[in-house]
C-alpha positions in Angstrom: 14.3 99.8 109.4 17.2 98.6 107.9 17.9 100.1 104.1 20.9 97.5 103.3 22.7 95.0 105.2 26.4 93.5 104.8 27.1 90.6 106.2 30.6 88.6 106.6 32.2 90.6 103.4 35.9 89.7 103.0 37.8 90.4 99.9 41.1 89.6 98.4 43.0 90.6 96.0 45.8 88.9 94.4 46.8 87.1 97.5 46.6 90.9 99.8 43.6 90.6 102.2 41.9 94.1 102.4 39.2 92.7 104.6 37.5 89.8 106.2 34.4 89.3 108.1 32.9 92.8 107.8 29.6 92.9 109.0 27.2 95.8 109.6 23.6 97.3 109.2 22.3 101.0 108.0 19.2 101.9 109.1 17.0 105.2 107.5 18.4 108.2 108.0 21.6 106.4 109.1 24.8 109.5 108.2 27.6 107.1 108.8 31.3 108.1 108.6 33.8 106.2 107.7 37.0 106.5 108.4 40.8 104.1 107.9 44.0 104.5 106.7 44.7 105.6 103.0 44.5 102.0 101.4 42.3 100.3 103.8 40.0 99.0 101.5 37.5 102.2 102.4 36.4 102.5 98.3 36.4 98.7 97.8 34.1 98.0 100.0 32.1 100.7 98.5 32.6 98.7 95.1 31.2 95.8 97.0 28.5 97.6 98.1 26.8 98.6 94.3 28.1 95.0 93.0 31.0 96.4 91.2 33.3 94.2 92.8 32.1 91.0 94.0 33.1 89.9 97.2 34.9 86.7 98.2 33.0 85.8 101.2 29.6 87.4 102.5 26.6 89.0 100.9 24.7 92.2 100.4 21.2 92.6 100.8 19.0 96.0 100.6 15.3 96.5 101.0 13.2 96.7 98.2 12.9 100.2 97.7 16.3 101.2 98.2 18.3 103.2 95.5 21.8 103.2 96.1 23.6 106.5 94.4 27.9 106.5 94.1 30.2 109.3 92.8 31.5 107.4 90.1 28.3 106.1 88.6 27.2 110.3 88.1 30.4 111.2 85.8 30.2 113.6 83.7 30.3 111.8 80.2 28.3 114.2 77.8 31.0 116.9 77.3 29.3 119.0 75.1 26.3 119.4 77.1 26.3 123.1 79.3 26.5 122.9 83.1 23.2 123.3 83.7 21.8 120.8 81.1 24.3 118.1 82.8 22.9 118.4 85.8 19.5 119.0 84.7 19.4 115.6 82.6 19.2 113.6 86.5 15.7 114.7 86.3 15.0 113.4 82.6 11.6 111.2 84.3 10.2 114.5 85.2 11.2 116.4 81.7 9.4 113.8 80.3 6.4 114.1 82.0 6.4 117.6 81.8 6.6 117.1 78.0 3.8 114.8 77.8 1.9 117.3 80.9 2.3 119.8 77.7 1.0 117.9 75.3 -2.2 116.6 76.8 -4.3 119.7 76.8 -3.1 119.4 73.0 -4.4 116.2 72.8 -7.7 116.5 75.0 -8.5 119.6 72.8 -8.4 117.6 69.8 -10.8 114.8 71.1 -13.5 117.4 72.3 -13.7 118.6 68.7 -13.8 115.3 67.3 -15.6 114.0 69.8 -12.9 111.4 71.1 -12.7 109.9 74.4 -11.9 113.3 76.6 -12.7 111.5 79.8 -10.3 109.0 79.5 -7.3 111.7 78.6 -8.6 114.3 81.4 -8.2 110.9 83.6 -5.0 110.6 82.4 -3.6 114.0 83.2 -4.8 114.1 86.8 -3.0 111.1 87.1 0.2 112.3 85.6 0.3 115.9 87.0 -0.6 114.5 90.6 2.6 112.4 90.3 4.4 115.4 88.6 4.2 116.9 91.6 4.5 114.3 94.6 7.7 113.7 92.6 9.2 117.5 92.8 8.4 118.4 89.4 7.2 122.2 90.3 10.7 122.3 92.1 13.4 120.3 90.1 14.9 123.8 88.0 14.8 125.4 91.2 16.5 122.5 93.1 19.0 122.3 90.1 20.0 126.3 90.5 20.6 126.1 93.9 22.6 123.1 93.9 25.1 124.7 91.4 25.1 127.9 93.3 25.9 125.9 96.5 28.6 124.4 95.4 30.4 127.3 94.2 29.5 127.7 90.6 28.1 131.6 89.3 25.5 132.1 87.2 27.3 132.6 84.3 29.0 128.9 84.2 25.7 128.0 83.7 26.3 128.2 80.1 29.8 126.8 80.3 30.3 123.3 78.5 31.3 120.6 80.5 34.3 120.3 78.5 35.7 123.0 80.0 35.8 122.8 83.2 38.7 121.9 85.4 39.1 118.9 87.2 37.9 120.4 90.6 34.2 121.7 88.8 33.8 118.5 87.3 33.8 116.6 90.5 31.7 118.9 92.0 28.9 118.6 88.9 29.3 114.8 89.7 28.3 115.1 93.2 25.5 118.1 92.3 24.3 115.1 90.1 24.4 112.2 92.8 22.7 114.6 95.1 20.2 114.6 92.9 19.6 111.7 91.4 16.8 110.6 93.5 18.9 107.8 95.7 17.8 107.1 98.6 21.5 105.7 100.1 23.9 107.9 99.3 28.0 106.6 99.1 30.5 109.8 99.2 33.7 109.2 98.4 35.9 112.3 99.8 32.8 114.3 98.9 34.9 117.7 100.2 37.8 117.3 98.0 37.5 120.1 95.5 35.5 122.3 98.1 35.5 125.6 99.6 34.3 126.3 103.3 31.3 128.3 101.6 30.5 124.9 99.5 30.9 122.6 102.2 28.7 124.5 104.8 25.8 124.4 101.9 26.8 120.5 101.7 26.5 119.8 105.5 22.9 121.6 105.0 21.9 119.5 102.5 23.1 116.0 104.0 21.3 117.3 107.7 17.7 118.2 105.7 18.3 114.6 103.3 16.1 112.4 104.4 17.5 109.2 103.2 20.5 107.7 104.5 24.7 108.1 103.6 27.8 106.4 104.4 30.8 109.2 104.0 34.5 108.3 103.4 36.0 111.5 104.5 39.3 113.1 106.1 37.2 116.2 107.0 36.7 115.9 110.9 34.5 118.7 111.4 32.4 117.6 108.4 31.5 114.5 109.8 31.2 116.3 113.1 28.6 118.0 111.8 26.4 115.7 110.1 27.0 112.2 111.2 25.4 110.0 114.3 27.9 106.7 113.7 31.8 106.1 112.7 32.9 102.9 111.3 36.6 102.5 111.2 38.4 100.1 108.9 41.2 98.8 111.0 43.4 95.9 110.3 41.3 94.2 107.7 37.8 94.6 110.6 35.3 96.8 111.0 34.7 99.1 114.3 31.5 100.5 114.5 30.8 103.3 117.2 27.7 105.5 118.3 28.2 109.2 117.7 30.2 111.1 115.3 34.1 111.8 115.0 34.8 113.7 118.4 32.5 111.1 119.9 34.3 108.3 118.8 37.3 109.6 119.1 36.6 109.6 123.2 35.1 106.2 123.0 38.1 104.6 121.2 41.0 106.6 123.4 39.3 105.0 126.7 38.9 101.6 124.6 42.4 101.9 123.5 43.6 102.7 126.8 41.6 99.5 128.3 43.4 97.0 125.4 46.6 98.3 126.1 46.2 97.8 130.0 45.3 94.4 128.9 47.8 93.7 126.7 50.7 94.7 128.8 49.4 92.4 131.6 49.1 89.3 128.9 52.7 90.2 128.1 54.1 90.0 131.4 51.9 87.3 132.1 53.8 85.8 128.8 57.0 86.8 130.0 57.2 85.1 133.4 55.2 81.6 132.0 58.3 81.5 129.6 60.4 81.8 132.5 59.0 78.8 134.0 59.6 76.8 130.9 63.2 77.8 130.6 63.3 76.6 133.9 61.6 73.5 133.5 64.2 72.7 130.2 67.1 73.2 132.1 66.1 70.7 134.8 66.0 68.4 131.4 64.0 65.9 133.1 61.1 63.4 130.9 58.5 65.1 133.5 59.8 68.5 133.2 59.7 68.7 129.3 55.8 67.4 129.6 55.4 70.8 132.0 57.0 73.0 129.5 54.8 71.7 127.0 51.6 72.2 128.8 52.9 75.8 129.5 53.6 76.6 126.2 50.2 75.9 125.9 48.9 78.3 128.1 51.0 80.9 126.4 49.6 80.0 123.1 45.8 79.9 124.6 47.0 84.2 125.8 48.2 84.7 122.3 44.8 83.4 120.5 42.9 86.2 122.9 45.4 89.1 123.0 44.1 92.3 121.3 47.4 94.4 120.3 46.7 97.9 120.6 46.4 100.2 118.0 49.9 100.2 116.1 52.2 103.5 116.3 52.9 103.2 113.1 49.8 104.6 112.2 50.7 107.6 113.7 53.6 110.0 112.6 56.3 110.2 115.1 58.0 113.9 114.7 58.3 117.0 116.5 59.2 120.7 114.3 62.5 121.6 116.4 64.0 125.1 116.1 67.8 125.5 115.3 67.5 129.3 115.6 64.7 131.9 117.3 63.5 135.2 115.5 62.7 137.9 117.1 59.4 139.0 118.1 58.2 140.9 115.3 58.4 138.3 112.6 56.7 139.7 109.6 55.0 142.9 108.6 53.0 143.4 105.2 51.3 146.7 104.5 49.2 147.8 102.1 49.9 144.7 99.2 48.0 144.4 96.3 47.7 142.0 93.1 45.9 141.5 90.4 46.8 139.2 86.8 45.5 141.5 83.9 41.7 142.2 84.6 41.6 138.9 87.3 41.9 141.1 91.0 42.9 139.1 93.7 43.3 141.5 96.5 44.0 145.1 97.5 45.0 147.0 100.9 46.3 143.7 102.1 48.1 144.0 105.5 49.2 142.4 108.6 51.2 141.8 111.3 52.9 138.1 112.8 54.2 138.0 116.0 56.5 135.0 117.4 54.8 131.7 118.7 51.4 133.0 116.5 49.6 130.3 115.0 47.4 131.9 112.6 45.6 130.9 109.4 44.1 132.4 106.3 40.7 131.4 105.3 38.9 132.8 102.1 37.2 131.7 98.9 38.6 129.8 96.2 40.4 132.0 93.7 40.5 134.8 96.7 44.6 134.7 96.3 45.9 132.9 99.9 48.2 130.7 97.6 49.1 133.9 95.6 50.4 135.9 98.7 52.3 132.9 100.2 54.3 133.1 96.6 54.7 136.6 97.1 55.7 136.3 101.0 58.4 133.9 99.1 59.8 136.1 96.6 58.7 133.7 94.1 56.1 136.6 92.4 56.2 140.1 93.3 53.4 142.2 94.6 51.5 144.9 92.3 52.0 147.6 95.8 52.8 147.2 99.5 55.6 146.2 101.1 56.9 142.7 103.3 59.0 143.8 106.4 60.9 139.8 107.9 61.9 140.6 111.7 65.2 140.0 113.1 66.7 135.8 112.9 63.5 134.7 110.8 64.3 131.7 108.7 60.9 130.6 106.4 59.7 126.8 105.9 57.7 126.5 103.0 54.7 123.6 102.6 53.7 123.8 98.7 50.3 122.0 98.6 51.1 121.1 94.6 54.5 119.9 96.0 56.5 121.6 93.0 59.3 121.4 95.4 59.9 117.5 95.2 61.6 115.8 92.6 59.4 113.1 91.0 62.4 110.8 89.5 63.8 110.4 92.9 62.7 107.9 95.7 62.3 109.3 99.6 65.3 108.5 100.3 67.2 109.7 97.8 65.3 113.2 98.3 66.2 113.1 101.7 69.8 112.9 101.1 69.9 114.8 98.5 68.6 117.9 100.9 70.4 117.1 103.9 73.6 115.6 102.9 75.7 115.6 106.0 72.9 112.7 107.6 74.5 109.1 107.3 72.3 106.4 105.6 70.8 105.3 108.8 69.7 108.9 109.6 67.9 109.0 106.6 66.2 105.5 107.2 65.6 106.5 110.6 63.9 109.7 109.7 61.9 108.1 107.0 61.0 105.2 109.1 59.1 107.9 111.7 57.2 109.1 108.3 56.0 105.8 107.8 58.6 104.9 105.2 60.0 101.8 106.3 62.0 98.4 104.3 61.5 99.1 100.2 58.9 101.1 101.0 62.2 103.8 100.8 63.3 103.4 97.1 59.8 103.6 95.8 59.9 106.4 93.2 57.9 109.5 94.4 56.1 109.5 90.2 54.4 106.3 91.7 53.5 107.3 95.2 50.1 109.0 96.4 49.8 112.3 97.4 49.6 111.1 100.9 52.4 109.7 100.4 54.5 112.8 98.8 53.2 115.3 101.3 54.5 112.9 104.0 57.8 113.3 102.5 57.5 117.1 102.3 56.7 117.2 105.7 59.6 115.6 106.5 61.6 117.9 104.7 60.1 120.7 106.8 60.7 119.1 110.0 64.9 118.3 109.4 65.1 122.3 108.3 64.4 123.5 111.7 63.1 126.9 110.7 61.3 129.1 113.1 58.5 130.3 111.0 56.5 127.9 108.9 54.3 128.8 105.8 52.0 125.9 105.2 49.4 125.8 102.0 47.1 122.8 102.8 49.0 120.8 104.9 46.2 118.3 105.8 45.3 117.6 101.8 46.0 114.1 101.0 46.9 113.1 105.0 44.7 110.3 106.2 43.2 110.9 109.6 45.7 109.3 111.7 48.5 111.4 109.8 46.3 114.4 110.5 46.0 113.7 114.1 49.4 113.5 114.1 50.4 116.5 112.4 48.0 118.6 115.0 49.6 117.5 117.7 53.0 117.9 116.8 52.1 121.6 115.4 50.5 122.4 119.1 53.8 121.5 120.5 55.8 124.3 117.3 57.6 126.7 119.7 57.8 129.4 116.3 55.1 131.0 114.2 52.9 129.3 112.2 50.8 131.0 108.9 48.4 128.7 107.5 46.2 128.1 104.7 44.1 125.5 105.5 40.3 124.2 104.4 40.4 121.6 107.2 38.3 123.5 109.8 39.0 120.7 112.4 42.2 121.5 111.9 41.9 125.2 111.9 39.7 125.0 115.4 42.3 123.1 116.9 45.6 125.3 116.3 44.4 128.9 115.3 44.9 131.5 117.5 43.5 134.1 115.2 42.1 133.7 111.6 42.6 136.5 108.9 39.6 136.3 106.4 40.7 137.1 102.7 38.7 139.4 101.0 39.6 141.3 97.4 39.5 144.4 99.9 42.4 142.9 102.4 41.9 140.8 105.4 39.2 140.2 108.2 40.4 139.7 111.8 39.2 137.2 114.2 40.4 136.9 117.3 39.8 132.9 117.8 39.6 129.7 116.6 37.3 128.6 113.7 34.2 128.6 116.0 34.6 131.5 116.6 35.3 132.8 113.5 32.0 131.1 112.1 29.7 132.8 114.4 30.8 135.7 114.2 30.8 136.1 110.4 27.6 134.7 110.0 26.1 137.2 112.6 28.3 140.5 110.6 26.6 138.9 107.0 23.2 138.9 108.2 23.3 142.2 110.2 22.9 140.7 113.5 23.4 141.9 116.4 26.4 142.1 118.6 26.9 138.6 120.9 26.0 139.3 124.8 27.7 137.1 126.5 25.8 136.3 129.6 26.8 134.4 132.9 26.4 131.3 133.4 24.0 130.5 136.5 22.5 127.2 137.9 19.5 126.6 138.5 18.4 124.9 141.9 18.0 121.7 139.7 21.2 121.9 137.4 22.5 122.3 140.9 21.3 118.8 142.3 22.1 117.4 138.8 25.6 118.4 138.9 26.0 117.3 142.7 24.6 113.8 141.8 26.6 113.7 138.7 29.8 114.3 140.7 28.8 111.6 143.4 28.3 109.1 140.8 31.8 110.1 139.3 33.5 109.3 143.3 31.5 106.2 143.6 32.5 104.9 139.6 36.5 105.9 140.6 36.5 103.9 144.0 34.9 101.0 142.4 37.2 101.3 139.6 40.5 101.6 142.3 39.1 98.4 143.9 38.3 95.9 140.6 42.2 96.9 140.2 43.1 96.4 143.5 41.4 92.8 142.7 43.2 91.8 139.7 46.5 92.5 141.6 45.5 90.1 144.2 44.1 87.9 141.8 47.5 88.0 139.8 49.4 87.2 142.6 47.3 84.1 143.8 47.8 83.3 140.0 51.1 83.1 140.2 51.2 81.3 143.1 49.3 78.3 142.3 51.3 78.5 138.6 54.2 77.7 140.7 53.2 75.1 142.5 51.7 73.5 139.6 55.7 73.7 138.0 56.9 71.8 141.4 57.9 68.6 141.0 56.3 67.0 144.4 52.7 68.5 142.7 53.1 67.3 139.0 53.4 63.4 140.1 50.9 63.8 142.3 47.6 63.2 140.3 45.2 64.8 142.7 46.7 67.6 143.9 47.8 68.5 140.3 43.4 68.2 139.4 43.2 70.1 142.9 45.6 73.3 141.5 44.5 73.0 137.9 40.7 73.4 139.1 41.7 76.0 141.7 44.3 78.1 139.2 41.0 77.8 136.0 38.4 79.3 139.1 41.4 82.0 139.4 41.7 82.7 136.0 37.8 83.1 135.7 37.4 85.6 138.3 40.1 87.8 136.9 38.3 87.7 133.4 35.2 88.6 135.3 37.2 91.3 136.8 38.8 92.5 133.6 35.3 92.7 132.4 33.6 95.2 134.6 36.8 97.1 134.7 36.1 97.9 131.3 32.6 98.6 132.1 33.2 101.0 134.5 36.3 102.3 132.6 33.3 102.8 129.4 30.2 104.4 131.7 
């Protein structure tokens, strides 16, 4: 059953279409992520979906007993109010029932000594306390302690007024208070921002065990891995929607990509040689001729109205991290480092070792210290104890997640030259151009640019430096997902040493060779990738015991399963080499009748120009048909 429908929403504003014929369903239970490039229209359409913004075209409708719950609409207004009373006011309908629940045996006392109406009040009670409780009133302090705890705040903020608390805490009351405000369609907005690995895991719980429905805006790839069963994508002003979550729809659309762009090349040669024919037909400069050309330009312009351009590359960042020097194998050595900030300890005993071409990153709570120890692995603070040994050639490349390091009065281009003076003007445009800076977009000043935006230009930075080993505090913060993709892959391809601190677990299970788990006692070691990492934490913190790894066997049927299976992949790649096979033909015998149709003895000749136009349109036809199942086969 559907809980609210969209249907043909478009919205403009002031003469920029964000989006335009945006249609879609979510049915109960529906966990929907979606995902677009940073100024999409992701959050407007969100706007459009709780009537904040109105939408130009297209309508809204939800079901009768839908409640829809967004971020914004849980702020936290009531400053002087502690933590705990914030977050306990979502449940004011049950405080007040509890009240009244408390004041009833009170009243019904009172009417058997004056002889009142008892029956009617005893009525009323059974009523009220049976709602009470279908409601989650024996539950909602409980529910409201566990929450806070989840999301990373101690006991002891309980009492802290709202007033107080940073930025970061504040969002994450806000979303403590939409998760339990009783809304059965739940909008998050970058509902991980602020979040540590511990908090996000109890999120992921939560949203798995809700039992209503939520549309996610999110960055976080493993997040939506984890609790979502469809992807929308906001691309080029239309919706995309897709079965299965992030990974799955990252295989669907690669294969669909792969299919457009197959398609699109052919419409573009196709293109190329019909405008060969009209040049032709133009320099003849015969009355006939230019009718010929005319009705060919045509047919071009009938290619163009169906052509699907595949995705654009300038969604993607186009850089590669080159070395100008190599270090030595041994490329750094800490032992035994320590810090603490008055009575605030960080970390003690802290030591490691970094060897060349290591990609490793450093997990841990908020507050633990990873930002702390990349300062001091800097010689930007100084350690309380221990010592930091560099090995032989290293030169350090620094990614400062509050991007300190940039100078806010300048514009990216200026920055870039200012850094790197010896590149010429077009270097610089050139280099900003693969960032995705590209026309003005290069004098805007970085005070007015997003924190996308700014860390693109950092990264930038980083890449013309060339150094060999690369200290990187949240690389992936502010990155929308097509930056992040691109930032992975160009990071695989990093021939030096990586040290990362990173919250982005996608991330971290796609690059990390080993992770080193901060602790105020020194670091963990796990020898893998974030999966890794995970289960074997959670099996050391609940005494478990040690992982057998056991051989995989097949059974007699998994056998016959996996023999059919492969069959049925031989039988779908022949058919697949013979559709193509077909739509070469079919090309060619287009071409050929397209030719004759251009010769002159054909196009004064009335029927056999009906007899080549009927037989070129049955051509044409086949090869959509053709087209067709190729992508069907290309998709099963």
């Amino acid at each position: 059953m559907s809980v609210l429908s969209a249907f043909d929403l478009g919205v403009t504003f002031v003469e920029k279409e964000l989006f335009s014929s945006i249609t879609f369903t979510v049915e109960e239970r529906d966990k929907i992520g979606f995902i677009g490039a940073n100024g999409a229209g992701k959050t407007t359409l969100f706007r459009v979906l709780t009537g904040d913004v109105s939408p130009d075209s297209g309508s809204v409708t939800t079901s009768k007993n839908t409640k829809i719950g967004y971020m914004e609409q849980h702020a936290c207004t009531h400053l002087e109010r502690t933590v705990y009373q914030e977050l306990l006011s979502v449940f004011k309908p049950l405080m007040d029932m509890e009240k009244k629940l408390e004041e009833l045996p009170v009243l019904i006392e009172k009417a058997t000594e004056e002889k009142g109406d008892v029956h009617s009040l005893i009525e009323q009670q059974d009523v009220l306390l049976a709602k009470f409780q279908d409601e989650g009133g024996l539950t909602f302090r409980s529910r409201t302690k566990s929450s806070l705890i989840g999301l990373g705040f101690s006991e002891e903020d309980f009492d802290m007024e709202v007033g107080k608390l940073s930025g970061g805490q504040k969002s994450k009351l806000s979303l403590a208070k939409l998760l339990l405000s009783g809304a059965n369609l739940l909008l998050l907005d970058e509902p991980t921002n602020h979040l540590d690995i511990d908090a996000v895991t109890w999120l992921e719980g939560f949203l798995k065990d809700f039992d209503g429905s939520a549309i996610i805006i999110s960055h976080d790839r493993y997040f939506l891995d984890a609790v979502t069963n469809r992807t929308m994508e906001l691309y080029c002003k239309h919706l995309i929607t897709y079965k299965g979550n992030y990974t799955e729809y990252m295989k669907k659309k690669e294969k669909e990509q792969e299919n457009i762009r197959n398609k699109y090349e052919n419409d573009l040669k196709e293109i190329k040689r019909i405008e060969g024919i009209i040049k032709q037909q133009i320099e003849w400069s015969q009355e006939r001729n230019y009718i010929t050309a005319a009705s060919k330009q045509k047919e071009i312009d009938r290619i163009k109205a169906r052509m699907v351009p595949p995705e654009e590359e300038n969604n993607q960042l186009n850089f590669k991290f080159t070395l100008k020097s190599e270090s030595g194998n041994d490329v750094l050595m800490c032992n035994g480092l320590s810090k603490s900030f008055g009575k605030s300890h960080l970390f003690s005993n802290l030591s490691f070792h970094l060897r060349k071409g290591e990609k490793v990153f450093i997990l841990g709570g908020n507050g633990t210290g990873k930002t702390t120890l990349f300062k001091i692995l800097m010689g930007r603070q100084m350690p309380d104890d221990g010592y930091i040994d560099y090995g032989t050639g290293v030169k350090i490349g620094y990614f400062d997640q509050l991007q300190e390091s940039l100078n806010l009065e300048n514009d990216s281009f200026t920055e870039i030259h200012d850094a790197f003076p010896n590149m010429t003007e077009t270097q610089v445009r050139t280099a900003l151009g693969r960032f995705r800076f590209r026309g003005d977009d290069v004098f805007k000043k970085m005070s007015l640019m997003s924190g996308g935006e700014r860390a693109r230009v950092n990264l930038l930075k980083l890449m013309l430096r060339g150094d060999n080993l690369l200290l990187l505090d949240e690389p992936t913060n502010h990155l929308d997902t097509f930056s992040r993709e691109s930032l992975e892959k160009t990071l695989a391809e990093y021939e030096g040493t990586l040290l990362v601190i990173s919250h982005d677990r996608y991330f971290v299970n796609k690059l990390a060779d080993r992770i080193l788990y901060l602790t105020e006692d020194g670091f963990k070691e796990y020898l893998g990738n974030y999966d890794y990492f995970i289960e074997h934490f959670e099996n050391e913190n609940s005494n478990a015991p040690a992982l057998k790894v056991k051989k995989s066997s097949d059974k007699p049927n998994e056998y016959k399963q996996k023999k059919e299976e492969r069959a049925r992949q031989r039988k779908r790649e022949n058919d697949i080499k013979k559709v193509q096979a077909l739509i070469e033909t079919l090309d060619e015998k287009i071409a050929q009748v397209q030719e004759l149709l251009s010769d002159e003895s054909v196009s004064t000749d009335y029927e056999k120009l009906m007899q080549y136009t009927e037989e070129l349109n049955s051509l044409q036809k086949e090869q959509e048909e053709a087209f067709a199942l190729w992508e069907e086969l290309e998709n099963s």
